[in-house]
Structure formats: structure tokens, C-alpha cells
C-alpha angles and dihedrals in degrees: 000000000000083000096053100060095040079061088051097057085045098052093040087052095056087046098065097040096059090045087060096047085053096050093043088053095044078055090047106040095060092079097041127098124253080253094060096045087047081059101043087052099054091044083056090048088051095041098049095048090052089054080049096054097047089053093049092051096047088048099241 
């Protein structure tokens, strides 16, 4: 039981950190080019399938 909420914080913290990125890049984006979106947007692709891999390789 102890575990399980020990999972919840840590799920609720990731949460709102990546709320707050989100929030900070909606902030951001709006005086970029349509080039450096373009690149933001394919760094987050990147980024988030290499979170995927490692999850996938640790078996989470």
C-alpha cells in the first residue's frame, strides 16, 4: 500500500511538470518562426520516442 502511493506522488509530479513545460512553451512558442516551431516539433518527436524506448527496454 505504502508503494502505491509512493507511484501516485510520482505520477502527480510528473504531471505537473510537464503541465508547466507545456505552459512555458505555449508562452515560448508564440515569438518563434514557423521554422523554429518546425524544429521544436521534430526535437519533441525525438525526445518523446527516446523516453519510449527506454521504457520499452526497461519493461515499464
Amino acid at each position: 500500500m505504502e508503494q502505491m502511493k509512493t507511484y501516485i506522488l510520482y505520477a502527480f509530479g510528473i504531471l505537473m511538470c510537464v503541465a508547466g513545460v507545456i505552459y512555458l512553451a505555449s508562452e515560448y512558442i508564440r515569438y518563434l518562426s514557423d521554422a523554429g516551431k518546425l524544429l521544436i516539433l521534430i526535437l519533441m518527436v525525438i525526445m518523446f520516442a527516446s523516453f519510449g524506448k527506454y521504457f520499452e527496454e526497461r519493461g515499464l
